[in-house]
ZAZA-705696 format. One record per residue (C-alpha): residue number from 1; x, y, z. Coordinates in nm, 3 decimals. Last residue first. Layout:
! ZAZA-705696
> seq:xx:yy:zz
> NUM:X:Y:Z
...
This chain:
! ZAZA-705696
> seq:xx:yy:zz
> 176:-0.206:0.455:1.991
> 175:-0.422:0.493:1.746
> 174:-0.657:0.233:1.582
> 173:-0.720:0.086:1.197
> 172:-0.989:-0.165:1.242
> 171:-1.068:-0.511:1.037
> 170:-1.016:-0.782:1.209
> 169:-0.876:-1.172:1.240
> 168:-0.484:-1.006:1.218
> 167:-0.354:-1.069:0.880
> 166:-0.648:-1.173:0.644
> 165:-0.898:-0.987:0.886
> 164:-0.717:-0.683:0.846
> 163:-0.555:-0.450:1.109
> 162:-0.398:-0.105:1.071
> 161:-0.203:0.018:1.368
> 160:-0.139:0.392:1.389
> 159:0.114:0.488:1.644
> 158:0.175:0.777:1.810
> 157:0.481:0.905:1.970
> 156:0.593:1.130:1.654
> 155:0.252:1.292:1.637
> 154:-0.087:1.236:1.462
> 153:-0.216:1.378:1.137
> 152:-0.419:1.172:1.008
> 151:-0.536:1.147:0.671
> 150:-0.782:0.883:0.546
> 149:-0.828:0.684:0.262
> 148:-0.545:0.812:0.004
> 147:-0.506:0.806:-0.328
> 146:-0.184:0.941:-0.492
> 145:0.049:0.947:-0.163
> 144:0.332:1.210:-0.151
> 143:0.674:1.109:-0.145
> 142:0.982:1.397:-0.103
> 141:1.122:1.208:0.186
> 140:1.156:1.255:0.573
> 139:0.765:1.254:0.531
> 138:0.631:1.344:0.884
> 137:0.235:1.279:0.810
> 136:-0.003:1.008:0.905
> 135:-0.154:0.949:0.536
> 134:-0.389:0.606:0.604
> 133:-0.520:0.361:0.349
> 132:-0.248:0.451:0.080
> 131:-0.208:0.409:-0.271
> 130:0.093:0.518:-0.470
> 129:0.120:0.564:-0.857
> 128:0.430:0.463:-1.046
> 127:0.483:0.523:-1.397
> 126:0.567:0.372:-1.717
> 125:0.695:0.075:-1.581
> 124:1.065:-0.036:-1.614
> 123:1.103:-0.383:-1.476
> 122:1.171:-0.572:-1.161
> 121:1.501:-0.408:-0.987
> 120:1.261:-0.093:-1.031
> 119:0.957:-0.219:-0.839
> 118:1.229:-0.322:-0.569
> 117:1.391:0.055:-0.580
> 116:1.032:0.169:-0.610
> 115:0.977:-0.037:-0.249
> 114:1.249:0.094:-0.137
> 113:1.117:0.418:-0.150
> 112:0.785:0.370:-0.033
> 111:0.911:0.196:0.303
> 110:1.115:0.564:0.365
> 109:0.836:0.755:0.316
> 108:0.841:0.854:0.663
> 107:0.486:0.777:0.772
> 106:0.226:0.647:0.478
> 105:0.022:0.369:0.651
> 104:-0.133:0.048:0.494
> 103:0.033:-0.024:0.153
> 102:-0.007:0.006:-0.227
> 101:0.207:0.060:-0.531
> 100:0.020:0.136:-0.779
> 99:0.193:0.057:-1.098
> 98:0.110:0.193:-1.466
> 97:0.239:-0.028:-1.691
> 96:0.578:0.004:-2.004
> 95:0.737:-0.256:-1.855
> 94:0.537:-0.443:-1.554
> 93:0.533:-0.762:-1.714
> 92:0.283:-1.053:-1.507
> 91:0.401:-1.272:-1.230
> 90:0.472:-1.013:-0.996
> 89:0.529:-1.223:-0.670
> 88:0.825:-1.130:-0.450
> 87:0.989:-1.379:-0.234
> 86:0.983:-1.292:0.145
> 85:1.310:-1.213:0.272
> 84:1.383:-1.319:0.686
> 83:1.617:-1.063:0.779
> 82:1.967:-1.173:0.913
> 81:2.154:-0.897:1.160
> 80:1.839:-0.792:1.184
> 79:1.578:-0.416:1.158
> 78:1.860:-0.166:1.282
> 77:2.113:-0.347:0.970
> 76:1.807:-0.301:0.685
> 75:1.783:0.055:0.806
> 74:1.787:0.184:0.429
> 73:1.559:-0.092:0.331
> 72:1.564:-0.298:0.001
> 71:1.639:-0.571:0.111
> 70:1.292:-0.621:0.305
> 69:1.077:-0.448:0.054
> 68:0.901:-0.725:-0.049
> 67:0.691:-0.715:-0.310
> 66:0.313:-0.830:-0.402
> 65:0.123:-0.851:-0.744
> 64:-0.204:-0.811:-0.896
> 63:-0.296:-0.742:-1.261
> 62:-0.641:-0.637:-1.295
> 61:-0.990:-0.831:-1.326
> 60:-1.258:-0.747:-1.555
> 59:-1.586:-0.624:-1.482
> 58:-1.515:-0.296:-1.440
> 57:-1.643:-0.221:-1.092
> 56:-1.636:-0.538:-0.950
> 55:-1.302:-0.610:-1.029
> 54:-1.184:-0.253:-0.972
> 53:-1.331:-0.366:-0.607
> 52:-1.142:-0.730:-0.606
> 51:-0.833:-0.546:-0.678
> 50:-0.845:-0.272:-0.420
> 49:-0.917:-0.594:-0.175
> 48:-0.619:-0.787:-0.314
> 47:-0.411:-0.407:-0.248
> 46:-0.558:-0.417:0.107
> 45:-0.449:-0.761:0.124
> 44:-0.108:-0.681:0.030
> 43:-0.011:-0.375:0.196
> 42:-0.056:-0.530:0.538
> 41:0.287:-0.696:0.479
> 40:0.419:-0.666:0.291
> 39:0.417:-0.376:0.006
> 38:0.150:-0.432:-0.256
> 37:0.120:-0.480:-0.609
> 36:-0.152:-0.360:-0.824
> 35:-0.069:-0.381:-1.249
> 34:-0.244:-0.120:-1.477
> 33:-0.230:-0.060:-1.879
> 32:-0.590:-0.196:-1.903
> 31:-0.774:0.003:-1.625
> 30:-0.966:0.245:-1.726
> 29:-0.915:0.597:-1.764
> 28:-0.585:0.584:-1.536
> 27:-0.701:0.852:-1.362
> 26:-1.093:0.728:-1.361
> 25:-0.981:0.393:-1.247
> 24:-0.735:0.452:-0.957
> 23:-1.000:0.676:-0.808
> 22:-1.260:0.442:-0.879
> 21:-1.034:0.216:-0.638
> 20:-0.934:0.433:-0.378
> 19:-1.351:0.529:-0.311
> 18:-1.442:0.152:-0.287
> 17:-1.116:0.090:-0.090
> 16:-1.208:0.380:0.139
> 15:-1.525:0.302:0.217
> 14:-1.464:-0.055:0.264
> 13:-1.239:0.096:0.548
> 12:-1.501:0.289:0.660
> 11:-1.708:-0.015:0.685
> 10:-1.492:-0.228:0.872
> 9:-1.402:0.099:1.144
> 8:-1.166:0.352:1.096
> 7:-0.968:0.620:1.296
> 6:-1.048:0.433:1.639
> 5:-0.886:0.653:1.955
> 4:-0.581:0.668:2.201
> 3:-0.524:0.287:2.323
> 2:-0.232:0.309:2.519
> 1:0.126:0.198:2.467
């Protein structure tokens, strides 16, 4: 596939975590009642870096955790006969928090689901909030992002590929 067009840049991207993150704060009017965890696998260090900015920003750091969704997934036989499961790693109590879940790309919705079916399998948390670097459209499911970076509307064929330095050596997010 083609190289169509760059969406975001390094610094848009910081952009967007800066501007996700005091979003996250002034909802939640502060932070204490909130746990991050993101979705491997690009979900994770753009949750670490949503982290690091509320960090910054309130002077105090928030819970952070990761999940795998693996299991969880409705096409779980399409994706291997024997998927390779990740552990999950929310060490602190989620009952009774605010979670934002947090990945790359919004598409289908489908990922987000199982991901509140893993969330759910965890603890009970008050609520779930969803953070998202790029909205692409096509939901096949009622889920709508909270905070979002960057919309895109793009079409079935195309592909959005998010890369991060901690997972790929850069930080772009490209269509194709």
């Amino acid at each position: 596939m083609s190289y169509k067009a760059k969406i975001l840049d390094e610094k848009a991207i910081q952009r967007a975590t800066t501007r996700i993150a005091h979003e996250i704060i002034e909802k939640n009017k502060g932070i204490e009642n909130i746990v991050i965890v993101g979705i491997k696998t690009r979900g994770v260090p753009f949750a670490k870096r949503i982290a690091k900015k509320i960090e910054e920003i309130e002077g105090q750091k928030v819970d952070l955790g990761s999940i795998d969704i693996t299991l969880y997934r409705d096409d779980l036989t399409k994706v291997s006969d024997n998927p390779i499961v990740n552990s999950n790693n929310i060490e602190c109590n989620i009952n009774e928090k605010v979670v934002v879940l947090v990945d790359d790309v919004l598409y289908t919705g489908r990922t987000v689901r199982a991901a509140m079916d893993a969330i759910m399998d965890v603890g009970r948390p008050k609520s779930i909030q969803l953070a998202i670097l790029i909205d692409r459209g096509h939901r096949e499911l009622p889920i709508r992002a909270d905070y979002v970076g960057k919309n895109v509307p793009t079409s079935n064929e195309e592909i959005i590929k998010v890369k991060f330095e901690e997972t790929d050596g850069s930080n772009i997010v490209v269509i194709k």
